[in-house]
VEXLUM-483921 format. One line per 3 residues: for each residue x, y, z of C-alpha. Coordinates in nm, 4 decimals. Each point is the difference from the previous one (the first is absolute). Example, Ala and Ser with C-alpha at 12.3 -4.5 7.8 and 13.67 -1.06 7.14 Angstrom:
// residues 2
1.2300,-0.4500,0.7800; 0.1370,0.3440,-0.0660;
//
This chain:
// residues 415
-4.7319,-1.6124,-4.3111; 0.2390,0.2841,0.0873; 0.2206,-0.1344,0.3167;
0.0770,0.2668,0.3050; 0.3146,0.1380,0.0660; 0.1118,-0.0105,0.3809;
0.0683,0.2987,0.1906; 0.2921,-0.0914,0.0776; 0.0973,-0.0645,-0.3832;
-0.1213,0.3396,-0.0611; 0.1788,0.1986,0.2583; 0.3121,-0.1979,-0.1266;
-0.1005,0.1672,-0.3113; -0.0040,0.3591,0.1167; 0.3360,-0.0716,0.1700;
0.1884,-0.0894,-0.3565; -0.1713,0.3271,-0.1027; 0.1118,0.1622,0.2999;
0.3230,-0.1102,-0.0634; 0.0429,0.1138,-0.3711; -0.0948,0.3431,0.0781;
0.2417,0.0564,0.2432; 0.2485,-0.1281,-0.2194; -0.1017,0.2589,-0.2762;
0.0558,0.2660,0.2439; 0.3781,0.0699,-0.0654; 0.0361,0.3215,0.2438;
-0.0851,-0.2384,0.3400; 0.1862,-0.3277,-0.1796; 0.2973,0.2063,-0.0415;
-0.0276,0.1921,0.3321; -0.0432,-0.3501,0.2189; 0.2787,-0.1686,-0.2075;
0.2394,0.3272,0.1107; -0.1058,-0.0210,0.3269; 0.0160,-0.3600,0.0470;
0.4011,-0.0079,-0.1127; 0.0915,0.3467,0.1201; -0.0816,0.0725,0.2764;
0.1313,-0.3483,0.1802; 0.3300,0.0817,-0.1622; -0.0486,0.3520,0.1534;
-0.0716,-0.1426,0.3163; 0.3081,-0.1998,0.0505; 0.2097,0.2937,0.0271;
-0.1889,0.1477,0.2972; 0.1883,-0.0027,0.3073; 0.0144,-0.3456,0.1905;
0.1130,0.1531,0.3066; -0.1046,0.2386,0.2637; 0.2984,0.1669,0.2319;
-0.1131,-0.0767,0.3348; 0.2635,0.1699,0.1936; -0.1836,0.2564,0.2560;
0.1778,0.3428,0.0874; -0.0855,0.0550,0.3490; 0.0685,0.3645,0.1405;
0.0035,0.1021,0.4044; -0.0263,0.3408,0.1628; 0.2001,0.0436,0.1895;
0.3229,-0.2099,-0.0080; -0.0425,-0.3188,0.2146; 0.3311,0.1031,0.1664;
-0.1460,0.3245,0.0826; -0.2805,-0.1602,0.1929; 0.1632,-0.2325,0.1820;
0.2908,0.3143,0.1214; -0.3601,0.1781,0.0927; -0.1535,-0.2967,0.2024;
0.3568,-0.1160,0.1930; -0.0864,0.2705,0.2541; -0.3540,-0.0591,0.0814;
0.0631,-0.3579,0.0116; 0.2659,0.0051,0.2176; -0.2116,0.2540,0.2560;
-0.2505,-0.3042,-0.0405; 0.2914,-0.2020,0.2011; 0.0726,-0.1967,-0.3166;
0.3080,-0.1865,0.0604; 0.3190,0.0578,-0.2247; -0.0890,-0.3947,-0.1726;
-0.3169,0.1285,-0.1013; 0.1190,0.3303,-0.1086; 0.2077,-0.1729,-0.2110;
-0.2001,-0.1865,-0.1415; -0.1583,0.2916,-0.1879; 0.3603,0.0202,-0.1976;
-0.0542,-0.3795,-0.0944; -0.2919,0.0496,-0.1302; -0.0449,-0.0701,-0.4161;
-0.2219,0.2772,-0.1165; 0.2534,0.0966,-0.2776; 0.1777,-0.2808,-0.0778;
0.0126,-0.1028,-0.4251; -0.3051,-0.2428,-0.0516; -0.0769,-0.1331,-0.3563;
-0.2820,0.1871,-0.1562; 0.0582,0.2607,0.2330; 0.2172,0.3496,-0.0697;
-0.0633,0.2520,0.3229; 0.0787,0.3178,-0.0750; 0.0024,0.2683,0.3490;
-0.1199,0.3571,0.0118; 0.0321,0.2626,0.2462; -0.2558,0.1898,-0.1231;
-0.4514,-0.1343,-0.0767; -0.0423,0.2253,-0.2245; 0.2681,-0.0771,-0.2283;
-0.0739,-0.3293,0.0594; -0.3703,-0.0477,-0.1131; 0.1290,0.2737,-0.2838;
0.2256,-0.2833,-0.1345; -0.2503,-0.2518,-0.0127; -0.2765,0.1770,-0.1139;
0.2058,0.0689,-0.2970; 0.0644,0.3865,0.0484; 0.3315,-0.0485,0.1033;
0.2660,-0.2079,-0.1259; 0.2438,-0.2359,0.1834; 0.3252,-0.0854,-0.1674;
0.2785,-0.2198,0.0930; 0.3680,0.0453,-0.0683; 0.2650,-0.3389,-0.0333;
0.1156,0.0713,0.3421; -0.3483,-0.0118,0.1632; -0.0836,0.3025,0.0818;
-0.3274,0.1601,-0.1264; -0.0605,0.3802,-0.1562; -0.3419,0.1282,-0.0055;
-0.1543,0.2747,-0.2723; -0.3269,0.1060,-0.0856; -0.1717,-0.1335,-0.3151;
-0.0566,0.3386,-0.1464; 0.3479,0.0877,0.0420; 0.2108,0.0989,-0.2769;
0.3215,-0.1442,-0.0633; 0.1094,-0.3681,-0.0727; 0.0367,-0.2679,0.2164;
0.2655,-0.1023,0.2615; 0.3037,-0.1091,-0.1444; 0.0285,-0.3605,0.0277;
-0.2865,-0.0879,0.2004; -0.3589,-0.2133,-0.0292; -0.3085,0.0962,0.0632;
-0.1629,-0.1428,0.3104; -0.4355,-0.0598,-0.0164; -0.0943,0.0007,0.3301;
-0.2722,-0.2154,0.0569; -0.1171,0.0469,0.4327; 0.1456,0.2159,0.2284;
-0.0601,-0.0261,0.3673; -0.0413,0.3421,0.2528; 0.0766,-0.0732,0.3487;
-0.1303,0.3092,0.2355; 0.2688,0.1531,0.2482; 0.1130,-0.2180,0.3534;
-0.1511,-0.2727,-0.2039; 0.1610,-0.2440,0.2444; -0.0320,0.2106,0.3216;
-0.3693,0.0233,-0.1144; -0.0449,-0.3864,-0.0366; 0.2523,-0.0835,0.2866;
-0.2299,0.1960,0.2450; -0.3194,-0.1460,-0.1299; -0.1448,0.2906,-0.1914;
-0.2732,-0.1067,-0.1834; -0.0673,0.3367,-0.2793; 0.3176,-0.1197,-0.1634;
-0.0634,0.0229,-0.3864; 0.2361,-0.1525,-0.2807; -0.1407,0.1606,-0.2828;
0.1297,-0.2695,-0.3289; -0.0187,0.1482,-0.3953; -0.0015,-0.2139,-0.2383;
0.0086,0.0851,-0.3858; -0.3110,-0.1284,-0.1642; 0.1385,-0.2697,-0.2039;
0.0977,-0.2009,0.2981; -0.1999,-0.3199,0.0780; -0.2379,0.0098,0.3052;
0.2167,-0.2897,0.1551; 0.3018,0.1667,0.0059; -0.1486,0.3270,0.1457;
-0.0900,-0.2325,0.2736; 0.3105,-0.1197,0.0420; 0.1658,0.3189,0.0644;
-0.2813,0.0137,0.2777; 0.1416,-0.3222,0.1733; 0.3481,0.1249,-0.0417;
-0.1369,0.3489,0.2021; -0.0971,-0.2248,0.2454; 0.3170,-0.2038,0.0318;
0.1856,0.3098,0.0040; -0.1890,0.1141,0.2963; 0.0703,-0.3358,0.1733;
0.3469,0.0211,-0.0774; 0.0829,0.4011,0.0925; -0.1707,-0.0285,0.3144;
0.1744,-0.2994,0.1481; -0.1247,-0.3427,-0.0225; -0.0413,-0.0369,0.3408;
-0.2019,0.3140,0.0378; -0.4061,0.0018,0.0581; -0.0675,0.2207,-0.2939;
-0.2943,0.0438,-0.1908; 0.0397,-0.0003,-0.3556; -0.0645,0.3266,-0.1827;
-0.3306,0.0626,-0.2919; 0.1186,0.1017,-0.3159; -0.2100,0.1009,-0.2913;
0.0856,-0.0414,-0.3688; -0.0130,0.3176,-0.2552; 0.0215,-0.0775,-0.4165;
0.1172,0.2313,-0.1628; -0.1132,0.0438,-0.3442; -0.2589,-0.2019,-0.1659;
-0.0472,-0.3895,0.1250; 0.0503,-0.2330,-0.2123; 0.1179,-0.2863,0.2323;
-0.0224,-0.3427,-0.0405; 0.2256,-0.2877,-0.0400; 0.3610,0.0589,-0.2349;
-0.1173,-0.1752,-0.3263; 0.2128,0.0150,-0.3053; -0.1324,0.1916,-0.2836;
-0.0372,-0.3537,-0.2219; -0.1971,-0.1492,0.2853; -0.1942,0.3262,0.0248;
-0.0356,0.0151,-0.3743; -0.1334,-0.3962,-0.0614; -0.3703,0.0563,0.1583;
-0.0204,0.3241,-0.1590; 0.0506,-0.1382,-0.3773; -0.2130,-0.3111,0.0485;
-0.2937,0.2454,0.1169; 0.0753,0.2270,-0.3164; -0.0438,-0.3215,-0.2108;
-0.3490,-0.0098,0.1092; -0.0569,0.3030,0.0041; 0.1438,0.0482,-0.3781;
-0.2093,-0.2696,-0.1570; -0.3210,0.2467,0.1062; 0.0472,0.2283,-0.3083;
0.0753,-0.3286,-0.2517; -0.3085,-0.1381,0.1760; -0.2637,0.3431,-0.0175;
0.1600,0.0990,-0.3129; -0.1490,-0.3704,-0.2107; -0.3208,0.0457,0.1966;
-0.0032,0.3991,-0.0673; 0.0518,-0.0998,-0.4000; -0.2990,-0.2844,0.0123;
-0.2217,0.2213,0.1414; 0.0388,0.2867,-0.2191; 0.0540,-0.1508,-0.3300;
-0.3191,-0.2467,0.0884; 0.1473,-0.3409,-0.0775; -0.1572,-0.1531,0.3355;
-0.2985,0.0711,-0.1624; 0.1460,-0.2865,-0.2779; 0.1009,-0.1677,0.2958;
-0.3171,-0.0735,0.1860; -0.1733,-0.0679,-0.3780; 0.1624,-0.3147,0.0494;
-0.1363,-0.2640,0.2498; 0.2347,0.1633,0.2446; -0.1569,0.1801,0.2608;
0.0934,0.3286,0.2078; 0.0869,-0.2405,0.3086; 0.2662,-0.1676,-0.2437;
0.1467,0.3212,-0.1189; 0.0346,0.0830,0.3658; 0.1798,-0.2900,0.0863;
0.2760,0.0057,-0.2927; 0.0638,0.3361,0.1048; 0.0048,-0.1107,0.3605;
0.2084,-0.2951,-0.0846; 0.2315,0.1650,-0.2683; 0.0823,0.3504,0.1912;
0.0635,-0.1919,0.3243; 0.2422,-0.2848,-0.2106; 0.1748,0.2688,-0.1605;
0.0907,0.2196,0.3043; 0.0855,-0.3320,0.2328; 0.1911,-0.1366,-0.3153;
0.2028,0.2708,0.0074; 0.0675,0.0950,0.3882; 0.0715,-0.3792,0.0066;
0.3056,0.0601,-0.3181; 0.1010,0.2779,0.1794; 0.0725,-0.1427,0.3610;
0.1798,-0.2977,-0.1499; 0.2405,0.2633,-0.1447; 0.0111,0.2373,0.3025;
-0.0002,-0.2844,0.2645; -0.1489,0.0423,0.3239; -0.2060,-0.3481,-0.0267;
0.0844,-0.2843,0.2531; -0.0762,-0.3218,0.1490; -0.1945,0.1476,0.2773;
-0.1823,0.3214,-0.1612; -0.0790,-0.1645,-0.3826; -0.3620,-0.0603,0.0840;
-0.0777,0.2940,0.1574; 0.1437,0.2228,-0.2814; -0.1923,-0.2089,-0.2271;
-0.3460,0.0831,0.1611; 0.0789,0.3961,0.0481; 0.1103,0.0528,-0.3571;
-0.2721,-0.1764,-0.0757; -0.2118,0.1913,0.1781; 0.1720,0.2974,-0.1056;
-0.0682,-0.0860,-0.3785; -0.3871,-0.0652,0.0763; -0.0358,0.2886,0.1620;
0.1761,0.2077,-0.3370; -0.1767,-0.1646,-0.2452; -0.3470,0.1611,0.1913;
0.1437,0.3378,0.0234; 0.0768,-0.0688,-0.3858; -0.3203,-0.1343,-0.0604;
-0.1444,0.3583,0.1263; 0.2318,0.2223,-0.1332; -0.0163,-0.1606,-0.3364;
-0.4026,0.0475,-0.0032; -0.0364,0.3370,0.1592; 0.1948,0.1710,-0.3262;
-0.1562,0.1469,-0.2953; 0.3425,0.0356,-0.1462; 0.3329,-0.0712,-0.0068;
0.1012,0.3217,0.2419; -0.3123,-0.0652,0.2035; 0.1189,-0.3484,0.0364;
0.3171,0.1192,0.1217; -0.1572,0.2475,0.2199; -0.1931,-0.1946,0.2043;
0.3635,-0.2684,-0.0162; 0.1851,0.2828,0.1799; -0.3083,0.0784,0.2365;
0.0005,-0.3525,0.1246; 0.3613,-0.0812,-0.0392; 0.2122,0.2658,0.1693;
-0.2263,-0.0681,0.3474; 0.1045,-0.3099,-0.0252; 0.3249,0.0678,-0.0242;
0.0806,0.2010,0.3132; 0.0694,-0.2965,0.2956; 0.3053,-0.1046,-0.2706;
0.1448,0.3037,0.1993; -0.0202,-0.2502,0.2988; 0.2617,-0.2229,-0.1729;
0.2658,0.2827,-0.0612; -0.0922,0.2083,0.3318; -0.1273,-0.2556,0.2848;
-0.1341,0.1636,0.3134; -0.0344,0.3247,-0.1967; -0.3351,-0.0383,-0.1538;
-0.3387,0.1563,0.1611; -0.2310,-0.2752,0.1701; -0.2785,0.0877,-0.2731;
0.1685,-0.1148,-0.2368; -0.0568,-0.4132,0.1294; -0.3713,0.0673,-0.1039;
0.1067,0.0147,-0.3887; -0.0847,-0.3666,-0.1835; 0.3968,-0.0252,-0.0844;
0.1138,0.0505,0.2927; -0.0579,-0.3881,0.1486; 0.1630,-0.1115,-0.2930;
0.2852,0.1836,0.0098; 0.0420,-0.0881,0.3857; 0.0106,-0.3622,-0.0658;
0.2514,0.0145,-0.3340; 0.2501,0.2148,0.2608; -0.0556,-0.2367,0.2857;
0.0356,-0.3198,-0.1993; 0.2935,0.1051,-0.2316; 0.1933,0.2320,0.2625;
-0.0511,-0.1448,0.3448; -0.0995,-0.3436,-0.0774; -0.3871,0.0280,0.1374;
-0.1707,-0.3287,-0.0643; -0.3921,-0.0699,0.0124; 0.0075,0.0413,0.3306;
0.1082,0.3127,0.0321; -0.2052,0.0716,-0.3357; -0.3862,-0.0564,0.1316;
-0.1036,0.3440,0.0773; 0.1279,0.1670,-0.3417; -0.1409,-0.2770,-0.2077;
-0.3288,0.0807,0.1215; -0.0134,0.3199,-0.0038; 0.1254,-0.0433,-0.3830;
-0.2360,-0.2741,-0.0546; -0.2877,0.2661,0.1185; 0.0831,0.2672,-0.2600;
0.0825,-0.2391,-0.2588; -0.3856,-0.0865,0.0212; -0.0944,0.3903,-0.0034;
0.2540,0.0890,-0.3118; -0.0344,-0.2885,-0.2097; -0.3972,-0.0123,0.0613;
-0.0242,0.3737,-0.0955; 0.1715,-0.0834,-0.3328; -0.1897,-0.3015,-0.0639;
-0.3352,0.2315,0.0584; 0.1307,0.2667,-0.2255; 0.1231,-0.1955,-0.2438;
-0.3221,-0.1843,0.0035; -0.2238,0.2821,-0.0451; 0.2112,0.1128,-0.2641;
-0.0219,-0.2718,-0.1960; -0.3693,-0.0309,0.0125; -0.0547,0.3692,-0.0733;
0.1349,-0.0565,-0.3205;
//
């Protein structure tokens, strides 16, 4: 009397076998062996550091507006204390992180920082401005200055405030790589300004500005390109381990040996759980080896990593699952690996450019994923913070990987 093998037992079976074939496949050994020691060796000579130091232009010179506003303050029946205290007041002096730089002139002014002009300054101080497109070499013995947000007061700025106007407009540029918070920053410092030009113990109204970037936005918060780079390679990974995965299934399929397969007492529902079990395994195995030597993993964000790769690898292994059943060939395979893939791809531009992609892009499957890997390995998110992304992943995870279970199912049958 023959004795029945488990299901268990034989999906353990079709996991050794799983296992073996991958091995034999030297291109994808070799490639996730490079990967795995070169690129964290590559990755710990990306810059560390971020220069946070904020180049902060005004038109016009502070000095000039307070000489303009003396007068109308004074006809105000401002005392000479109070007109004083417009000389004591610290709108220029040195802060750390802070380099203002004064122009007479707006236009030059948003010309510098939207990059069509350029700002250089000598050892003594002083600063020489030239065109970009202009020939000749640089000033002698002088640095290039990046100016970050410049600041346009209107004219009788503080004869305008003093007497309570209230169209008053301080129009602030920023460059587009400057973080949201810091653009609002230079806002409160308009306002202070205001409070301070106009006399402290004046009834003024504080003036509206509006905020122009100029050139294309890609703020966010200052990241250094490591910390930028870490989400980005644990996602690629995953994302990798799709080919290794579609390619096995791709050869099974066309070369018929799930056909020997099922011959055995093993059953399609087995088959589809090695692969299941094997493609996720693989990809998680991997993202795991490759955040241990990247860092990024801590006391407080270890679990939740844990879940979204996982999820991450689940949700791979179904897009392999389809991909690798949907070819006829080997460059129909890869077709329909691109097709999938490369959508797929596009919120990673999230990671290098934050605040510059399009809202439509939030709808793609990856793009949950890839919020939570940033949040949790560059700000510190925790679960908390976490809920809304996970589900959202959690609800295309059961759309991709249940498409490539179908397909692969139907596949397999067909056969």
């Amino acid at each position: 009397m023959s004795r029945s093998v488990s299901r268990p037992a034989i999906v353990g079976a079709l996991l050794k076998k799983e296992l073996k074939a991958y091995s034999r496949d030297t291109v994808y050994l070799l490639l996730t062996l490079l990967v795995l020691v070169a690129v964290p060796i590559v990755f710990r000579f990306l810059p560390d550091s971020v220069d946070e130091t904020i180049t902060l232009a005004v038109s016009p010179p502070v000095s000039a507006l307070i000489e303009d506003g003396k007068d109308a303050l004074r006809d105000l029946g401002a005392t000479d204390d109070q007109l004083a205290q417009l000389d004591e007041a610290d709108l220029t002096g040195e802060q750390e992180g802070l380099l203002l730089l004064e122009f007479e002139d707006e236009e030059q002014m948003t010309g510098v920082i939207e990059g069509t002009i350029e700002a250089w300054q000598t050892e003594d101080g002083e600063f020489v401005f030239r065109d970009k497109d202009a020939d000749g070499e640089k000033p002698e013995d002088a640095e290039r200055v990046n100016v970050d947000i410049g600041i346009a007061f209107p004219a009788s700025f503080i004869a305008n405030v003093a007497t309570g106007k209230d169209d008053i407009t301080v129009t602030v540029y920023s460059d587009a790589g400057v973080p949201e918070e810091i653009t609002g920053a230079m806002r409160s410092f308009v306002r202070e300004a205001a409070y301070q030009l106009a006399g402290k113990e004046l009834p003024v109204d504080l003036p509206a500005e509006e905020s122009i970037v100029l050139g294309e936005d890609r703020s966010g918060d200052q990241v250094t390109l490591q910390e930028k780079t870490r989400p980005l390679l644990l996602f690629m990974i995953l994302l990798m381990e799709t080919f290794s995965m579609a390619s096995l299934i791709s050869t099974e399929v066309l070369q018929r040996t799930v056909t020997a397969v099922l011959v055995t007492p093993a059953k399609v529902g087995d088959f589809l759980a090695a692969k299941t079990i094997f493609g996720t395994g693989l990809s998680l195995s991997q993202a795991l080896i490759m955040l241990a030597l990247i860092g990024g993993i801590t006391a407080e964000n270890w679990s939740l990593l844990l879940v979204v790769l996982l999820m991450g690898a689940i949700m791979f292994t179904g897009v392999a699952m389809f991909v690798g059943s949907a070819g006829k060939d080997f460059m129909g395979q890869l077709f329909y690996a691109m097709l999938f893939t490369i959508p797929l791809l596009i919120p990673t531009f999230s990671i290098m450019f934050p605040g510059s992609v399009a809202p439509w892009i939030r709808i793609i499957p990856t793009y949950p994923i890839i919020d939570v890997l940033v949040r949790s390995t560059v700000y510190g998110a925790t679960w908390s913070d976490s809920w809304g992304s996970l589900a959202y992943a959690a609800a295309w995870l059961v759309v991709l990987y249940g498409a490539g279970l179908i397909a692969l199912k139907r596949k397999v049958e067909s056969l």
